[in-house]
C-alpha positions as CSV (number, residue, x, y, z in Angstrom):
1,X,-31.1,-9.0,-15.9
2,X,-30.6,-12.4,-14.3
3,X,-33.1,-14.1,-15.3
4,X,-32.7,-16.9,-18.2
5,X,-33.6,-16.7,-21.6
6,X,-35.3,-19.9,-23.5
7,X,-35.9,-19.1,-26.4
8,X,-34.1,-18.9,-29.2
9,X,-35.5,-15.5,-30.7
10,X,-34.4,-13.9,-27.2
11,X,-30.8,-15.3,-27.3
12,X,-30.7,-13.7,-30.4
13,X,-32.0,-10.2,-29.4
14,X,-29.3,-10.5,-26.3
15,X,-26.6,-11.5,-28.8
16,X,-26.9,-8.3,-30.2
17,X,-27.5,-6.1,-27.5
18,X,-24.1,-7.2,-25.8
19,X,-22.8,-6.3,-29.4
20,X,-24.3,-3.1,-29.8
21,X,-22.9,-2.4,-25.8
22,X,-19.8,-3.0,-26.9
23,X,-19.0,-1.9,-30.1
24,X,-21.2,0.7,-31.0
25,X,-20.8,4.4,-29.5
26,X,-24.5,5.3,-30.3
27,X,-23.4,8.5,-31.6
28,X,-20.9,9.7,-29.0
29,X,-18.0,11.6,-30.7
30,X,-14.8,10.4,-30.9
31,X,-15.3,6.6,-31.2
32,X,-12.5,4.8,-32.1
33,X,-14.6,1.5,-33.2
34,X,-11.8,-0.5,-35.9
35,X,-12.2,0.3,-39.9
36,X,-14.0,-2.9,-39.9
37,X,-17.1,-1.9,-37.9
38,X,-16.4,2.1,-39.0
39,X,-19.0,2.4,-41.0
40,X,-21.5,0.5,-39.4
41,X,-24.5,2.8,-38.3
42,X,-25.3,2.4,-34.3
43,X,-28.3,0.3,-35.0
44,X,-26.8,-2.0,-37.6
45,X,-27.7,-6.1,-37.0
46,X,-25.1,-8.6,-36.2
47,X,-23.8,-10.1,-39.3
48,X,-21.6,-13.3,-39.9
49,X,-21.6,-13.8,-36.1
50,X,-20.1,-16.9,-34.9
51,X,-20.8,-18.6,-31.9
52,X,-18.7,-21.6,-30.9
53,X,-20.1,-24.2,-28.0
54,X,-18.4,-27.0,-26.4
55,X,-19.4,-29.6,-28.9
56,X,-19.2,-27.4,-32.3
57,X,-19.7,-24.3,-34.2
58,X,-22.8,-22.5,-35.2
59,X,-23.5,-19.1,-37.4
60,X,-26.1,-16.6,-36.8
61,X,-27.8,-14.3,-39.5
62,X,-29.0,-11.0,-38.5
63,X,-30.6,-9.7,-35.2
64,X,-34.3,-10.8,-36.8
65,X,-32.8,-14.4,-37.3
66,X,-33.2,-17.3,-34.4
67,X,-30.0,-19.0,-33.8
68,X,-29.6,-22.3,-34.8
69,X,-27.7,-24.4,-32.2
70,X,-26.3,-27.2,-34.2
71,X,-24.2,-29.4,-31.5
72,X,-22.0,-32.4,-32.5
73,X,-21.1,-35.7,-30.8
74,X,-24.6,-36.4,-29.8
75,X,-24.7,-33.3,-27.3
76,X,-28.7,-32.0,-27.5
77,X,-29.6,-29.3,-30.7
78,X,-32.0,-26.2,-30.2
79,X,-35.3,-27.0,-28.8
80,X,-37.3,-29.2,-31.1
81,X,-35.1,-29.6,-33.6
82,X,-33.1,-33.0,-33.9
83,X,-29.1,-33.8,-35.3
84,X,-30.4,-35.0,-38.5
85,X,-33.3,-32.6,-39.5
86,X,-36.8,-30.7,-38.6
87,X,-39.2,-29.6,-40.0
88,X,-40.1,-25.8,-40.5
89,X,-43.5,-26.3,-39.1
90,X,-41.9,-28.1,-35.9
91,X,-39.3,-25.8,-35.5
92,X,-41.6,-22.8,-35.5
93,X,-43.8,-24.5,-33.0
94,X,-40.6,-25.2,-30.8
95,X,-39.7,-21.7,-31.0
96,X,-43.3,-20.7,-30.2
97,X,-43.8,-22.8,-26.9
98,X,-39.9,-21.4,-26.0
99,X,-40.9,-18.3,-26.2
100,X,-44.1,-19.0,-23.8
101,X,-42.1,-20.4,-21.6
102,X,-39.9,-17.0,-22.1
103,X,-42.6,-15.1,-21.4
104,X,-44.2,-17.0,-18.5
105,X,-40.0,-17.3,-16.6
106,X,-40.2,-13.4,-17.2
107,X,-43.9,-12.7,-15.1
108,X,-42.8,-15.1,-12.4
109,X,-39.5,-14.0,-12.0
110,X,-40.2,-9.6,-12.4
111,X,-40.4,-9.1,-8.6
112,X,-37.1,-11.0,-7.8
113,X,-35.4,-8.7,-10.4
114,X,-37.2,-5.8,-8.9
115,X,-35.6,-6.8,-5.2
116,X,-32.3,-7.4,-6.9
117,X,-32.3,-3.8,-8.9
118,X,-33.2,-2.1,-5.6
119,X,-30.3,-4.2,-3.4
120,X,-27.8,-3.4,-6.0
121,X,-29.3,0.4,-6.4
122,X,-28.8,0.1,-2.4
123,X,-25.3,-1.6,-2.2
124,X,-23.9,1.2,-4.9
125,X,-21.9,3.6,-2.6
126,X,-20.0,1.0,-0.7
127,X,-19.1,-1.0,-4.3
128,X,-16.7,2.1,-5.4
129,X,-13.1,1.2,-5.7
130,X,-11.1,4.3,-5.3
131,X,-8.0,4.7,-6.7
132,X,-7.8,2.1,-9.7
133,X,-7.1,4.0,-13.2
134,X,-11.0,3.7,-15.2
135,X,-12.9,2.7,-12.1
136,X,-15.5,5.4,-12.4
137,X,-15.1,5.5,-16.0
138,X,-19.0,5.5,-17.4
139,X,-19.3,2.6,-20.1
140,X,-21.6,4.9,-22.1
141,X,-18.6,6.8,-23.3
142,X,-16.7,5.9,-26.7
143,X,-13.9,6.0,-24.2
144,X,-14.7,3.2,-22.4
145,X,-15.5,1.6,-25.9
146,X,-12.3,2.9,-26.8
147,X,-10.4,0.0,-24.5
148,X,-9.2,-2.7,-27.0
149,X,-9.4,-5.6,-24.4
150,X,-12.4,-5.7,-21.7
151,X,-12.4,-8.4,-19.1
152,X,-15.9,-9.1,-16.8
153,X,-16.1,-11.8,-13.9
154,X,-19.6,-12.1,-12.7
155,X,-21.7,-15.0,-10.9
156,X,-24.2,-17.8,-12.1
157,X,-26.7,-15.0,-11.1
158,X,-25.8,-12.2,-13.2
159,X,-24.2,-10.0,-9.8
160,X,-20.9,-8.1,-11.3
161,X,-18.0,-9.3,-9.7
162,X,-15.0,-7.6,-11.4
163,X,-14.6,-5.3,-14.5
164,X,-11.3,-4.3,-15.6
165,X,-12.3,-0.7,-17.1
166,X,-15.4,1.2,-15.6
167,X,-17.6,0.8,-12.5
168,X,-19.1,-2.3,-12.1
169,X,-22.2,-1.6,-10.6
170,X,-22.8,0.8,-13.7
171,X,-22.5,-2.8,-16.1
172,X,-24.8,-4.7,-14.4
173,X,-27.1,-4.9,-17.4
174,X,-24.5,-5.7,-19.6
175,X,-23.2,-8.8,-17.2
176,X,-27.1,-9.6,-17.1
177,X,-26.9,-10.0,-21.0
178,X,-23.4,-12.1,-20.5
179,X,-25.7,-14.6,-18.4
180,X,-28.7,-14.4,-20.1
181,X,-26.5,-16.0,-23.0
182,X,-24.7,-18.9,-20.7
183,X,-27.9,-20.0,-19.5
184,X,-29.5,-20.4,-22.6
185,X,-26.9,-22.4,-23.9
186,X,-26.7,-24.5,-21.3
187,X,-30.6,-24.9,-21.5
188,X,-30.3,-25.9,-25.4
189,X,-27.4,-28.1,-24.7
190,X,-29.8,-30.0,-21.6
191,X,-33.2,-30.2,-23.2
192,X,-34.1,-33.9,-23.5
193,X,-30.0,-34.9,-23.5
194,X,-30.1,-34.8,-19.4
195,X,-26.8,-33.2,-17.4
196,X,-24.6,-35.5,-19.1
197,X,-25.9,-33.5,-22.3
198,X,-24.8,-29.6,-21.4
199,X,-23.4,-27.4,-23.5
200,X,-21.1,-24.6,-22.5
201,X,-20.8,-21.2,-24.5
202,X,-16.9,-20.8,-25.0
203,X,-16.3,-17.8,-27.6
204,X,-18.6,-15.6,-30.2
205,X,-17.1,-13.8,-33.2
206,X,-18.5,-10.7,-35.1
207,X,-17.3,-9.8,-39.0
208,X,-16.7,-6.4,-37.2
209,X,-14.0,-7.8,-35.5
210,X,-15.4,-8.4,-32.2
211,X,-14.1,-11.9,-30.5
212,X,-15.9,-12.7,-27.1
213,X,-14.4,-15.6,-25.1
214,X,-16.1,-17.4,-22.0
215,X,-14.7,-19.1,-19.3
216,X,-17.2,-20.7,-17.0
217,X,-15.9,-21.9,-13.7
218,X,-18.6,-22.9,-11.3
219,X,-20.7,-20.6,-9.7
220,X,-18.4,-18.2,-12.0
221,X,-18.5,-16.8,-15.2
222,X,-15.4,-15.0,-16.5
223,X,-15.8,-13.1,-19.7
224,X,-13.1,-11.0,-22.4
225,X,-14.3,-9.1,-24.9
226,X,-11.5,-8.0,-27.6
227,X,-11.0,-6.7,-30.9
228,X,-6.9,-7.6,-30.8
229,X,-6.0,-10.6,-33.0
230,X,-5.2,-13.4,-30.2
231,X,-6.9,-16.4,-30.5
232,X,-9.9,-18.0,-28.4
233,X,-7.2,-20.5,-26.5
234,X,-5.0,-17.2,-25.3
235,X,-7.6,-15.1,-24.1
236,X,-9.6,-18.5,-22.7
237,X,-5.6,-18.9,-20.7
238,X,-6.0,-15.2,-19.9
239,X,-9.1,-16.0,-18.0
240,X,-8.1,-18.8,-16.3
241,X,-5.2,-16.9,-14.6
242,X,-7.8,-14.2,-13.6
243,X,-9.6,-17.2,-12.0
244,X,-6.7,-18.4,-10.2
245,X,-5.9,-15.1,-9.0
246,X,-9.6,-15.0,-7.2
247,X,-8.6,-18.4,-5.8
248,X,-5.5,-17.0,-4.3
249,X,-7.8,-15.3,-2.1
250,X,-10.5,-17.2,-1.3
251,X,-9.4,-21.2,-2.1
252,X,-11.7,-23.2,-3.9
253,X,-14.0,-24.9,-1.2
254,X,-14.3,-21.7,-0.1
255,X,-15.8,-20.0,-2.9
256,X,-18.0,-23.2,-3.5
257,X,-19.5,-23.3,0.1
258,X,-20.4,-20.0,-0.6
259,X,-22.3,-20.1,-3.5
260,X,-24.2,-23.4,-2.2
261,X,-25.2,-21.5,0.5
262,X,-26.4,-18.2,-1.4
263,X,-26.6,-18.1,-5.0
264,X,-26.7,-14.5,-5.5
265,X,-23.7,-13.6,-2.5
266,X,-22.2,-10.2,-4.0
267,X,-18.6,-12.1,-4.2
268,X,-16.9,-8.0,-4.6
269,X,-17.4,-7.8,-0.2
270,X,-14.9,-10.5,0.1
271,X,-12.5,-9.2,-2.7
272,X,-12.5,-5.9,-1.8
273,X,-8.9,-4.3,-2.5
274,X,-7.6,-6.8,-5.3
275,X,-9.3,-5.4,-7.9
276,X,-5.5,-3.9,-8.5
277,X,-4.2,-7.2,-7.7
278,X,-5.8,-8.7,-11.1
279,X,-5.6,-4.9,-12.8
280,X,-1.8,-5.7,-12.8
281,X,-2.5,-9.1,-13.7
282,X,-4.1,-8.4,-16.8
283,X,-1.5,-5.9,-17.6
284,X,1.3,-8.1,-17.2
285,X,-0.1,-10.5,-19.9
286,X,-0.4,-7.9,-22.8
287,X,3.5,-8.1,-23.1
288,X,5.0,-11.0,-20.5
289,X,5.8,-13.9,-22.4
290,X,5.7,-16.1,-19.2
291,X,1.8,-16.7,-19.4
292,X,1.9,-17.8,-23.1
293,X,4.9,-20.2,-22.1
294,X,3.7,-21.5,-19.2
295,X,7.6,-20.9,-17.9
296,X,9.5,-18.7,-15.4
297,X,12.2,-16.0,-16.6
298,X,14.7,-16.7,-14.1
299,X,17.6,-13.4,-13.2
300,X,20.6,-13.9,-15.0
301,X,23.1,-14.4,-12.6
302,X,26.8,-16.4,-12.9
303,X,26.0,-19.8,-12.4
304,X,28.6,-20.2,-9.1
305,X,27.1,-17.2,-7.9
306,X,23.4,-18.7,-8.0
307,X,25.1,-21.7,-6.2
308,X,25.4,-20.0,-2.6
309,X,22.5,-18.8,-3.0
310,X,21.3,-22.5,-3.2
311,X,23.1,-23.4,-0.7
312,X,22.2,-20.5,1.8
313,X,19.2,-20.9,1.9
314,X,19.2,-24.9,3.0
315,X,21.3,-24.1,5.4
316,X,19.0,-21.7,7.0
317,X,15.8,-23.4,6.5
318,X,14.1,-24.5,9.8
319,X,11.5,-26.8,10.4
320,X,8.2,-24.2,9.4
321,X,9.3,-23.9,6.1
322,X,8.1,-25.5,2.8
323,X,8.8,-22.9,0.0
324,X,11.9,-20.6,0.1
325,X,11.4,-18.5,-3.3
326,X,13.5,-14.9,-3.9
327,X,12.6,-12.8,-6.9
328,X,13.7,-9.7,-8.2
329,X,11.9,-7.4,-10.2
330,X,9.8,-10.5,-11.7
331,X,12.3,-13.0,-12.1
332,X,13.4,-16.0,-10.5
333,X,16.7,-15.7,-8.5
334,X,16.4,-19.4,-6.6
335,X,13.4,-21.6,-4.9
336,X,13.7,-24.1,-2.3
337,X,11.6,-26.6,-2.7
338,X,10.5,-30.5,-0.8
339,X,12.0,-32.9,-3.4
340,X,8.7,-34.3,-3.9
341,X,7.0,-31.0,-4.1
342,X,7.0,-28.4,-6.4
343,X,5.3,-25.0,-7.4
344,X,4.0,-24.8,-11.2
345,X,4.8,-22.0,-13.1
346,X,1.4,-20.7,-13.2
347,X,1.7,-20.2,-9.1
348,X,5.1,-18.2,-9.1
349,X,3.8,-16.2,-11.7
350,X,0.9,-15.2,-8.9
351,X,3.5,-15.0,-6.4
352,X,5.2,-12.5,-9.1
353,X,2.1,-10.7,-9.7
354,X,0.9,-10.0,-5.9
355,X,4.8,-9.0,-5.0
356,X,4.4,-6.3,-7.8
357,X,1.3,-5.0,-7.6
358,X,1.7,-4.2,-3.4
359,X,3.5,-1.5,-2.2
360,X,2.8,-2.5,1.1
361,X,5.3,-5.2,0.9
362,X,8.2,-2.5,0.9
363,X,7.4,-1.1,4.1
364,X,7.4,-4.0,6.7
365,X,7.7,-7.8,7.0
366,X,3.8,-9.3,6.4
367,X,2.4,-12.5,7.1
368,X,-0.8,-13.5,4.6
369,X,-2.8,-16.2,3.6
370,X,-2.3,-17.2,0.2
371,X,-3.7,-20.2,-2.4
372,X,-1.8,-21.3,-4.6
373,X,-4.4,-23.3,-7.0
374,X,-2.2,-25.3,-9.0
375,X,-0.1,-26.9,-5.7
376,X,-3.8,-26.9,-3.7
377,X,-7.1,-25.0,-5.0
378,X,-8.5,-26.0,-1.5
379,X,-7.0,-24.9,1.5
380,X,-4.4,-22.1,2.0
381,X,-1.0,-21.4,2.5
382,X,0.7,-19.1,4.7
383,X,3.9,-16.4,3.3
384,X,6.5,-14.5,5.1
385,X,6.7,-11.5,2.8
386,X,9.6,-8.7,2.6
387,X,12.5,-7.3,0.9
388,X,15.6,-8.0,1.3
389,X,17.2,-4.7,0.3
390,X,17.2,-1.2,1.2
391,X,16.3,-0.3,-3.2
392,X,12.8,-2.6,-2.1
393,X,14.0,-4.8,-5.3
394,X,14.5,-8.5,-4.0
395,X,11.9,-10.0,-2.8
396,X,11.8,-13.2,0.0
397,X,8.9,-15.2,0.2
398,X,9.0,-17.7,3.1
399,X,6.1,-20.0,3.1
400,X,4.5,-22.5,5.0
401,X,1.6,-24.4,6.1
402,X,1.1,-23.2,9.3
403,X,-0.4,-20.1,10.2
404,X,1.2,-19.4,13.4
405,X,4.9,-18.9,12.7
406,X,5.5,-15.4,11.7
407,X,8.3,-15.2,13.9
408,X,10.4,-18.6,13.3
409,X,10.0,-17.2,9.6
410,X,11.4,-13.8,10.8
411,X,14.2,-15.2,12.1
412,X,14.9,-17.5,9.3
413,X,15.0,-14.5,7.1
414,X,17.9,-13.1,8.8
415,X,19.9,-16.0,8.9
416,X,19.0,-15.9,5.4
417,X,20.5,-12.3,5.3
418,X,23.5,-12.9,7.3
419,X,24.8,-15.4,5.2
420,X,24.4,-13.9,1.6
421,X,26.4,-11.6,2.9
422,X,28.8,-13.6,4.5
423,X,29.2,-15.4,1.6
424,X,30.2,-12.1,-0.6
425,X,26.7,-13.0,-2.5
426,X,24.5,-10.9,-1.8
427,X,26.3,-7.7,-3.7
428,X,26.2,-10.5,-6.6
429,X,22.3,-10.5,-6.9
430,X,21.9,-6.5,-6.5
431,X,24.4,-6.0,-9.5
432,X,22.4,-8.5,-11.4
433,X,19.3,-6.5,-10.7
434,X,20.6,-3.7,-11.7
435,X,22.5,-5.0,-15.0
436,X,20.0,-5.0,-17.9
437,X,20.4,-8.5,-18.6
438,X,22.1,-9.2,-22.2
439,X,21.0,-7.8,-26.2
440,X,20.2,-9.5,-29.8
441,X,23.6,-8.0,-30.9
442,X,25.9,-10.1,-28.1
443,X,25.0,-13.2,-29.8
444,X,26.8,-11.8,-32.7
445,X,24.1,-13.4,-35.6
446,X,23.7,-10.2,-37.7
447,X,20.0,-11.0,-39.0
448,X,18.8,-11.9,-35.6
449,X,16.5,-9.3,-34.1
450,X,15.2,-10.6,-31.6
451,X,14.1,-14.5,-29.8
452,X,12.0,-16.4,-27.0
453,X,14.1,-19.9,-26.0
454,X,12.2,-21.9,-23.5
455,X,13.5,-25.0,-21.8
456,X,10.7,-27.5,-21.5
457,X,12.7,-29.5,-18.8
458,X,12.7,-27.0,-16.7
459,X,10.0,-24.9,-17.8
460,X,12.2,-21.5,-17.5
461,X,12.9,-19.4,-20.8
462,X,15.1,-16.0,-21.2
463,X,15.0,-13.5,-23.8
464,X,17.2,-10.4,-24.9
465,X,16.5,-7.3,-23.7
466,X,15.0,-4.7,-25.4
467,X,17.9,-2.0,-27.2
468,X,17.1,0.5,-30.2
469,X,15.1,-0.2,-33.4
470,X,13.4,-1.7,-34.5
471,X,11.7,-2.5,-31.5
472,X,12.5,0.9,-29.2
473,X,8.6,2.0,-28.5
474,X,6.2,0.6,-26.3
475,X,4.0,-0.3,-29.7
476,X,6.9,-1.9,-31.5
477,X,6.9,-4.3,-28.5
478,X,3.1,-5.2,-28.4
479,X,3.0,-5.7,-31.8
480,X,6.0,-7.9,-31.6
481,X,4.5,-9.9,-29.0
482,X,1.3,-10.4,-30.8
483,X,3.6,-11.7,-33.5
484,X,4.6,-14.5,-31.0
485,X,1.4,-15.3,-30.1
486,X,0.5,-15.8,-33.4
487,X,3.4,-18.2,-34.2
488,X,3.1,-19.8,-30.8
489,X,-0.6,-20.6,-31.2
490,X,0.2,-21.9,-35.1
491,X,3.0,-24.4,-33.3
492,X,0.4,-25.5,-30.7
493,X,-2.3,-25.7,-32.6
494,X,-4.5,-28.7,-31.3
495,X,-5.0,-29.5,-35.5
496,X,-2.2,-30.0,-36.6
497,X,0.9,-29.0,-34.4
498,X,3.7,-28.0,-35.9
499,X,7.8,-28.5,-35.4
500,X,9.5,-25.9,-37.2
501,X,7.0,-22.9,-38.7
502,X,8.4,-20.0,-40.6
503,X,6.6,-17.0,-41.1
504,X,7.6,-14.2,-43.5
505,X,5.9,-10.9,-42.9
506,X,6.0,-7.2,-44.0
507,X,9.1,-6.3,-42.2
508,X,9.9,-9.7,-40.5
509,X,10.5,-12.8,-40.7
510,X,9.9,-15.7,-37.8
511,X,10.8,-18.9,-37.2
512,X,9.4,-21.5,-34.3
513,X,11.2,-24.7,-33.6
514,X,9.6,-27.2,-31.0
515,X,11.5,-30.4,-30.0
516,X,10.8,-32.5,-26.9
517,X,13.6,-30.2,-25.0
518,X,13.5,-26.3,-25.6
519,X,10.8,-24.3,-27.8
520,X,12.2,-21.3,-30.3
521,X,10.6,-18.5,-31.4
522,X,13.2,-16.1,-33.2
523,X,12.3,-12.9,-35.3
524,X,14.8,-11.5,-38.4
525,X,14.9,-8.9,-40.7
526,X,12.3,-9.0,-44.0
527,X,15.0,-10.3,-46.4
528,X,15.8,-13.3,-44.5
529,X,15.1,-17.0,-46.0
530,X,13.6,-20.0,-44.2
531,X,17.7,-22.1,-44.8
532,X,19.5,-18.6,-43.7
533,X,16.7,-18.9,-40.2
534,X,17.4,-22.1,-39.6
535,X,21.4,-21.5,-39.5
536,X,21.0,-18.6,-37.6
537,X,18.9,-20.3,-34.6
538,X,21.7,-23.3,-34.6
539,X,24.2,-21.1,-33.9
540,X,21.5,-19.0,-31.3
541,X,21.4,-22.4,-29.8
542,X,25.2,-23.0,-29.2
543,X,25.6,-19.4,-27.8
544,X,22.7,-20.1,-25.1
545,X,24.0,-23.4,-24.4
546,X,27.3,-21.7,-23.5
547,X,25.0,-19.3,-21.1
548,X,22.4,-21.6,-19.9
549,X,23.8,-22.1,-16.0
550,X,23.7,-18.0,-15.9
551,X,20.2,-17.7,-17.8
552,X,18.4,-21.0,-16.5
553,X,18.0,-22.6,-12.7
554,X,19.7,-26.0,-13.5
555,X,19.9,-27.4,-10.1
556,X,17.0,-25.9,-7.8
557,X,17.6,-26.4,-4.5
558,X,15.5,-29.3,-2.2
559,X,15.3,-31.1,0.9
560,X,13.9,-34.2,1.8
């Protein structure tokens, strides 16, 4: 299932089996494929597929049709055929000696794939992962079909790394199909262009509404396959936190050194037990706006109130320390920070993530490693983890760089302690924990239903809760925040990128504003014109300015 395909013909026949795995139930009853695909017979071809590489575009025909890799910018075309034109004789004699060479890679390489079936046949018992909601669900099922939103990780080599629905061991063909198609685009993109010349597989689209993204990363391929409507630069930033979570685990050099040394290493041994880690992860994107805005939600919390905090915890810091950081429930309380150091959004919201997703953290004070790629993908980082509160619902982080003071930490904590509540502060953050934050209807705009502001200088946004209709179930909410994606990915388009976008829909209207300091993403009701939008968010933006020391961090905390 490793092995690479070269020829054209073959990359085809894989295309659509990894279409047929995952969109068609081969008669199981009760599929829930979309209307798009529902009349589709099992063993219908692969029309209007599109297949996007790193230097352009290219459509595919049915599953009896070779692919025609057309690559701009002078990256290398399909075997034998040039930029400018071929041909048909020469491209059929191209696609002849690929597929000898097919054939020839496939003899040669039968009894490693043999020894790899049996190891993995072999390794199966001690690759379960009990106690993770669809771990043992069987991919053959229109349940596991079912799942709008599949995410695989697997290495250069085909070996299954992570799957976020079903047992991984049990997708190993599939994952082999996933590779199959990375190396033969990377061959096409290489053949007589040299390295400098590769070409990397980033997404494929089906007309049956099937979107395939890739994400390749070294030694290691991460792959989402969706039928929601986000687009390829959402689900490719979806990846890449999956990524980074890995990395929080094992750094960067050390994930390379281990692939130089064994190609086919079965990664899942050394992240054993996080598989929930990224679980949560991935839930947390389907409906946290933090990931799409690259920006913190910080806890609203009165601005003099947030001040002791501040100022408690650099009086307490000793020596050890680098990062201070407190969350509650998944916002940002405060962070202590060197003045010339900082942590990037993208690293708090894995500090976020890992404080959620543990339990264990409730019970005890720990001391782990940790990487946090964006400040330093190569070495790690050590934490002081535990809660400050007997409801387990603020969170300390302590963190340094060196591995061996657990107990100076320990007693930095309690300082820490002693003096929120010396300072009458700390009864100030548990009622803010437990106060729902503020609604749409306190801003008193009567059209407004609901809004996103994000502060690009501080790179920190806040949001109304949710309260009533339209927007009281779980489904109102996702489709809302598909809503914003949309809008967000028309204002960021790398085309044309937009300032102010208004969007009237069925039963709502939206408006996005970008300027060089905040970003505004505001929904109202149906009836509601683009003059009547614009009003309302001026006066939205007066009524956060009034709030913004409660909602927003304005001066973080640091040390020199």
């Amino acid at each position: 299932t490793a092995t690479p395909c070269h020829s054209r013909q073959s990359a085809a026949h894989a295309l659509v089996e990894l279409y047929n795995y995952l969109m068609q139930p081969e008669g199981v009853a009760g599929s829930t494929a979309p209307e798009s695909c529902a009349s589709h017979e099992p063993s219908c071809s692969v029309e209007g597929v599109g297949l996007s590489i790193a230097g352009g575009e290219v459509a595919g025909g049915t599953q009896e049709d070779t692919l025609d890799f057309a690559a701009a910018g002078g990256v290398g075309c399909a075997a034998g055929v040039t930029a400018a034109a071929a041909s048909p004789t020469d491209a059929a004699a191209a696609a002849a000696a690929a597929a000898a060479t097919a054939t020839a890679t496939a003899a040669a390489s039968s009894a490693a794939a043999a020894a790899a079936a049996a190891e993995a046949e072999a390794e199966e018992g001690e690759n379960r992962r009990p106690g993770r909601a669809f771990a043992e669900q069987d991919p053959n099922t229109a349940e596991w079909r079912a799942h709008r939103k599949h995410v695989f990780v697997l290495s250069n080599a085909g070996k299954p790394i992570y799957t976020r629905y079903g047992a991984d061991d049990k997708l190993a063909t599939l994952m082999g199909v996933m590779q199959a198609l990375v190396s033969f685009i990377q061959d096409e993109g290489t053949a007589g262009a040299g390295e400098a010349g590769k070409n990397v597989i980033r997404s494929l689209h089906t007309a049956a509404g099937l979107k395939v993204v890739f994400l390749l990363k070294g030694p290691i391929i991460l792959v989402v396959a969706t039928r929601t409507d986000e687009s390829e630069a959402q689900l490719t930033m979806q990846l890449a936190y999956v990524y980074s979570q890995m990395l929080s685990v094992l750094t960067l050099s050390q994930l390379t050194r281990i692939f130089e040394q064994r190609t086919n290493f079965d990664l899942r041994r050394l992240l054993e037990g996080t598989e929930k880690i990224i679980d949560a992860l991935l839930d947390r994107m389907e409906h946290d706006p933090s990931f799409m805005l690259a920006a913190v939600r910080c806890l609203q919390l009165a601005g003099a109130a947030r001040e002791r905090v501040n100022a408690v915890l650099q009086s307490c810091r000793c020596p050890e320390l680098v990062f201070a950081v407190m969350i509650a429930r998944g916002q940002l309380v405060t962070m202590l920070r060197p003045k010339k150091h900082a942590l990037y959004p993208s690293d708090i919201h894995l500090l976020c993530n890992l404080v959620a997703a543990s339990n264990s953290f409730q019970s005890a004070e720990s001391w782990l490693p940790i990487c946090l790629p964006a400040f330093n993908s190569k070495g790690y980082l050590h934490a002081h983890v535990s809660y400050i509160d007997e409801e387990s619902e603020v969170c300390l982080l302590l963190i340094s760089t060196q591995k061996d003071v657990f107990f100076e930490l320990s007693g930095c904590r309690s300082r820490i302690i002693d003096q929120l509540v010396a300072q009458n502060v700390f009864d100030a953050i548990i009622d803010a924990v437990g106060h729902a934050g503020y609604t749409v209807a306190q801003t008193g705009i009567g059209d407004l239903r609901h809004f996103i502001y994000k502060s690009r200088n501080a790179a920190q946004f806040t949001s109304p809760q949710f309260s009533g209709q339209p927007f009281a179930t779980e489904e109102a909410q996702r489709r809302l925040f598909r809503r914003y994606q949309y809008l967000y990915t028309r204002m960021h388009s790398h085309g044309v990128p937009l300032k102010v976008d208004f969007v009237v829909g069925k039963t709502e209207t939206f408006l996005g504003w970008v300027t060089g300091s905040f970003e505004l993403y505001a929904t109202f009701g149906p009836m509601v014109t683009k003059s009547s939008a614009i009003n309302a968010a001026n006066r939205l933006l007066r009524w956060i300015k009034q709030r913004e020391d409660s909602v927003f961090i304005l001066n973080p905390p640091m040390y020199t």
